[in-house]
C-alpha positions as CSV (number, residue, x, y, z in Angstrom):
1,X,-7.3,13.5,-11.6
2,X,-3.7,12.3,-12.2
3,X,-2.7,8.9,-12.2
4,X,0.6,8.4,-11.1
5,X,1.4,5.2,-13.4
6,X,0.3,7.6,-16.7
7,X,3.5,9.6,-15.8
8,X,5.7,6.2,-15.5
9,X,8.1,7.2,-18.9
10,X,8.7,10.4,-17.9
11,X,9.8,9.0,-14.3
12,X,12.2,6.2,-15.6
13,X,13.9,9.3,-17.6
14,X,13.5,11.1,-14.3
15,X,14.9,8.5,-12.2
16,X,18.3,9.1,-13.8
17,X,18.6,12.2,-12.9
18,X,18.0,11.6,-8.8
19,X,20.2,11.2,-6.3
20,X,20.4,7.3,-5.3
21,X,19.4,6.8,-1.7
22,X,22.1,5.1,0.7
23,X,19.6,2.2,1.1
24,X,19.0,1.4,-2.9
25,X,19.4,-2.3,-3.5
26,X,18.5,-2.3,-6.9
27,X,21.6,-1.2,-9.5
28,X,22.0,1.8,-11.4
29,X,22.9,0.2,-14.9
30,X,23.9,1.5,-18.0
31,X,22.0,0.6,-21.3
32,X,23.2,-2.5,-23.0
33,X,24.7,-1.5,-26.6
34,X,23.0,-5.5,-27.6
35,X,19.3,-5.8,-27.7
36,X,18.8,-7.0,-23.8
37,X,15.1,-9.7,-24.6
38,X,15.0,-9.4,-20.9
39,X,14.4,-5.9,-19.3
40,X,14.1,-4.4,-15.8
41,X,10.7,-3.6,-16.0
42,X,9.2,-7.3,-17.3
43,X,11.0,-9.0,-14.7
44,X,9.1,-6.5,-12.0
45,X,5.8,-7.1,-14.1
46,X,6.4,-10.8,-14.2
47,X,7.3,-10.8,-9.8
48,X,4.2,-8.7,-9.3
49,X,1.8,-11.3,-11.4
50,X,3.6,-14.5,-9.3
51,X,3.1,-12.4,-6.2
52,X,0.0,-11.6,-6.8
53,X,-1.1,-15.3,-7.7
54,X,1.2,-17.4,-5.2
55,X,2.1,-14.7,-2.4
56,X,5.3,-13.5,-1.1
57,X,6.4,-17.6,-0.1
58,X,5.7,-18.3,-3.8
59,X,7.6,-15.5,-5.0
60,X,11.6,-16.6,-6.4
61,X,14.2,-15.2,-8.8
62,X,14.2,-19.1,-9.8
63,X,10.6,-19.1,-10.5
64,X,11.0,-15.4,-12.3
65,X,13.3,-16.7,-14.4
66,X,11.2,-19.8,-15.3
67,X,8.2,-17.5,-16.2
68,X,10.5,-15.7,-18.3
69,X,12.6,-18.6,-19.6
70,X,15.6,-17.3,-18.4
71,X,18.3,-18.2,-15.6
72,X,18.1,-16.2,-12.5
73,X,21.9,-14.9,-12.9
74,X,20.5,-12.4,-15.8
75,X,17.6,-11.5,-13.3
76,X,20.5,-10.0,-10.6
77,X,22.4,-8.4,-13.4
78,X,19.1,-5.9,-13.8
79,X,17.6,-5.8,-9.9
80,X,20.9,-6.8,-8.2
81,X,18.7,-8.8,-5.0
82,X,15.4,-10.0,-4.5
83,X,15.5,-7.3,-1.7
84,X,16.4,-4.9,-4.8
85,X,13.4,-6.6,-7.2
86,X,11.3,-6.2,-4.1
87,X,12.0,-2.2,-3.8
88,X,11.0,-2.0,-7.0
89,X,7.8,-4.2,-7.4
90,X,6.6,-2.2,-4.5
91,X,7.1,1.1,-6.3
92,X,6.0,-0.2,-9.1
93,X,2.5,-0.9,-6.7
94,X,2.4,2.8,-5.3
95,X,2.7,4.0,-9.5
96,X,-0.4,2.6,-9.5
97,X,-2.6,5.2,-7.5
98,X,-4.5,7.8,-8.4
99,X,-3.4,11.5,-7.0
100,X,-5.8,13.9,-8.0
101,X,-4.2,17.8,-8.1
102,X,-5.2,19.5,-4.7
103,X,-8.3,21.5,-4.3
104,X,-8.0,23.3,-0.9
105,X,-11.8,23.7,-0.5
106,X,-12.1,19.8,-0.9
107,X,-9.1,18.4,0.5
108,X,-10.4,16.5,3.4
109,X,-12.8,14.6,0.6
110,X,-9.3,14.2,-1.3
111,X,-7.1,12.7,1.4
112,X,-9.9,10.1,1.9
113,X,-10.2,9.4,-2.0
114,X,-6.1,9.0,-1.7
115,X,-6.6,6.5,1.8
116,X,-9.8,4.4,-1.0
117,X,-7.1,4.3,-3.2
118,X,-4.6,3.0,-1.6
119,X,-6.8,0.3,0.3
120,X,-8.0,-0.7,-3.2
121,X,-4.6,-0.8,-4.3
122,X,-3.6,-3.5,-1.6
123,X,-6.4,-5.5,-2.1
124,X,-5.7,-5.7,-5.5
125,X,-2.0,-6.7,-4.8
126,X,-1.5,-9.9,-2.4
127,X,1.3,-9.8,0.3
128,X,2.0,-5.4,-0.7
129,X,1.6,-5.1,2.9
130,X,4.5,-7.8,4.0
131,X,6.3,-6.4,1.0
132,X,6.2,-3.2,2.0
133,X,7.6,-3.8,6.2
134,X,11.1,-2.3,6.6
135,X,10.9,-0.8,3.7
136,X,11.4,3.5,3.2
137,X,9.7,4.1,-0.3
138,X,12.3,6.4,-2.1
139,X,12.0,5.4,-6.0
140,X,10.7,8.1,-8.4
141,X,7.1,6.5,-8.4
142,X,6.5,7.3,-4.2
143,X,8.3,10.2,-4.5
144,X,5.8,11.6,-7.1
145,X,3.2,10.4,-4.6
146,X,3.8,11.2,-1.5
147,X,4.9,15.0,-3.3
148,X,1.6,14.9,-4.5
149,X,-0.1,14.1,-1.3
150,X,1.8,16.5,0.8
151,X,0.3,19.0,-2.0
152,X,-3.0,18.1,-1.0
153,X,-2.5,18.3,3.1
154,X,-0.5,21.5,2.9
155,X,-3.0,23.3,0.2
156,X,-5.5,22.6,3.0
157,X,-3.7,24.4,5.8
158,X,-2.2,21.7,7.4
159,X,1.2,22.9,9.1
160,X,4.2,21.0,7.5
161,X,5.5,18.8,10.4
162,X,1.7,17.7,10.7
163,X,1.2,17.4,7.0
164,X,4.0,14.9,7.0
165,X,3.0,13.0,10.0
166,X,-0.6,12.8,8.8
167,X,0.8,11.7,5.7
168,X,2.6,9.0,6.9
169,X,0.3,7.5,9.8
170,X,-2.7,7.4,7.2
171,X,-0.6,5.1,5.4
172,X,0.2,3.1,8.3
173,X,-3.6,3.3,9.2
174,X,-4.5,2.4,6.2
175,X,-2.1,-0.7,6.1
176,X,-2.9,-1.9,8.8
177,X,-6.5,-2.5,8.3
178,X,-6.4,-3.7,4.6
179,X,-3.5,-6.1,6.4
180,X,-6.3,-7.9,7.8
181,X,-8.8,-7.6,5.6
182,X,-6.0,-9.3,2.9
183,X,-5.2,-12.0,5.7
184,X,-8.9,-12.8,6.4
185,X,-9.2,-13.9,2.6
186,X,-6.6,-16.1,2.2
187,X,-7.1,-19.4,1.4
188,X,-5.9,-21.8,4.0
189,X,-3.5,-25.1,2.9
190,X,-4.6,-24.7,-1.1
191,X,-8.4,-24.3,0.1
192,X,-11.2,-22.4,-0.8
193,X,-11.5,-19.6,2.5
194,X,-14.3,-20.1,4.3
195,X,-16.1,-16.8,5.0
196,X,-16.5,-16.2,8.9
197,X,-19.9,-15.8,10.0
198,X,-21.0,-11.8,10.9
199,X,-22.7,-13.2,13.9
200,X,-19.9,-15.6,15.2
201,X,-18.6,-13.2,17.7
202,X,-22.1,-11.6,18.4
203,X,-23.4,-15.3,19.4
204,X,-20.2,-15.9,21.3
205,X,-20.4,-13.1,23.2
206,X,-24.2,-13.8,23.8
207,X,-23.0,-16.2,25.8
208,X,-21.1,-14.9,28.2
209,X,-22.1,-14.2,32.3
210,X,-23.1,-10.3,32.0
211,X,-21.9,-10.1,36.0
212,X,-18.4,-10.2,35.0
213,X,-18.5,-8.8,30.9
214,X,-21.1,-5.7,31.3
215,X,-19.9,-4.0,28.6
216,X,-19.3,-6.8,26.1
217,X,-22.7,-8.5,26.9
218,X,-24.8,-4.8,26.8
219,X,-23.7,-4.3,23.5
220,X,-23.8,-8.0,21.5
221,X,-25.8,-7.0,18.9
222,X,-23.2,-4.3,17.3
223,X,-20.5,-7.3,17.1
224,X,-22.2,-8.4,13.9
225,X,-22.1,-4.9,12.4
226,X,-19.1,-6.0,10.0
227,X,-19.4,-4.3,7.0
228,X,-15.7,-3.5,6.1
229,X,-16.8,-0.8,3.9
230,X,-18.6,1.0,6.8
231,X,-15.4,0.6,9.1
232,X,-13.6,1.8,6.8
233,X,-15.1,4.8,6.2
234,X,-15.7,5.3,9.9
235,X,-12.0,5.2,10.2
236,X,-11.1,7.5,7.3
237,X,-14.0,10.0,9.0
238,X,-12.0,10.0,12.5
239,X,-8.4,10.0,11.2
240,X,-9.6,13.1,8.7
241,X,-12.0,15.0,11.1
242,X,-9.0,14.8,14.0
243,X,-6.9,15.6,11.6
244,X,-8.4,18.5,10.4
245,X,-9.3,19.9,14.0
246,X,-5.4,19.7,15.1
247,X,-4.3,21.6,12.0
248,X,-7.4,23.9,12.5
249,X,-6.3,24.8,15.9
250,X,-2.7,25.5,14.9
251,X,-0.8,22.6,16.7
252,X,1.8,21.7,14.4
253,X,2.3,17.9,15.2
């Protein structure tokens, strides 16, 4: 088992050497010859405790720069933008995960370890998610990952243009349902969240004329299975198995 964040000096010495993308917001800079007391990777530290504390509306280079006793003009001098902070917090995020080296007999069980991963990831992070919208993860931490992951899906057999089509729309599957899970417990106004009732939409639903809902009234009862856990795993099983089946069956996308 690798974990991507135990390799994180020998990326920042990495990241020198690669190619900047056309899209990187955050500056290449030089060392300082002085002694710099504020450094590139506290003030991405610092922005991923606020975020994960206050949320993306919480999150400012003025309050970074409070945090860190600072003004905000030494913050852009290191991260250029909060867009260019926000690329990096959010590879920071992906450094995070643990890759494990591929095992071809086992790599169905692996790509769903990597989906656990990255779901307890997000829940572990608030606002990733919104973080992560518009944004094509380039920096030397998701390129170690998803080079890793691809590992995994083409050890298996899976043909290349699936491979990176599966690796992409698991993460988009996988986003997407943590997305709500992460919005569900938020609290509202400053509050405490209250935890919605299991049974709310079964005993809804109970309700309702079975002459014009059939379907929804035949099966009421299942409306309270909502165990996330369960779902999830449900979820992973389908996106893996169909997975699987397409590669198995030599379509290539």
């Amino acid at each position: 088992m690798v974990h991507c964040s135990s390799m994180a000096d020998d990326l920042s010495t990495q990241a020198a050497a690669l190619p900047p993308t056309p899209w990187q917001r955050a500056p290449q800079r030089a060392a300082r010859r002085r002694r710099d007391p504020i450094t590139r990777d506290a003030i991405v530290e610092t922005a991923l405790r606020i975020l994960d504390s206050e949320g993306l509306d919480g999150l400012s280079m003025r309050r970074i720069a409070e945090e860190l006793d600072t003004g905000p003009a030494s913050l852009y001098w290191h991260v250029g933008s909060k867009d260019g902070l926000l690329d990096l917090v959010f590879d920071h995020v992906i450094g995070e995960q643990h890759i494990p080296d591929p095992d071809p007999a086992h790599w169905r069980e692996q790509l769903k370890q990597v989906a656990r991963t990255q779901r307890a990831t997000i829940l572990r992070h608030r606002d990733i998610v919104a973080v992560s919208l518009g944004r094509i993860p380039m920096g030397p931490n998701a390129l170690r990952y998803a080079e890793r992951v691809l590992a995994i899906l083409r050890a298996g057999g899976v043909p290349d243009q699936l491979a990176v089509a599966g690796h992409h729309l698991l993460i988009a599957v996988v986003n997407g349902f943590t997305l709500d899970e992460s919005t569900a417990a938020l609290p509202a106004s400053g509050e405490a969240p209250v935890p919605p009732s299991p049974g709310a939409a079964r005993d809804y639903i109970a309700l309702l004329p079975p002459g014009q809902f059939p379907n929804l009234t035949a099966v009421t009862d299942h409306f309270a299975d909502a165990d996330p856990d369960q779902r999830f795993e449900l979820l992973l099983d389908l996106f893996v198995d169909g997975l699987a089946q397409r590669a198995a069956s030599g379509q290539r996308r």
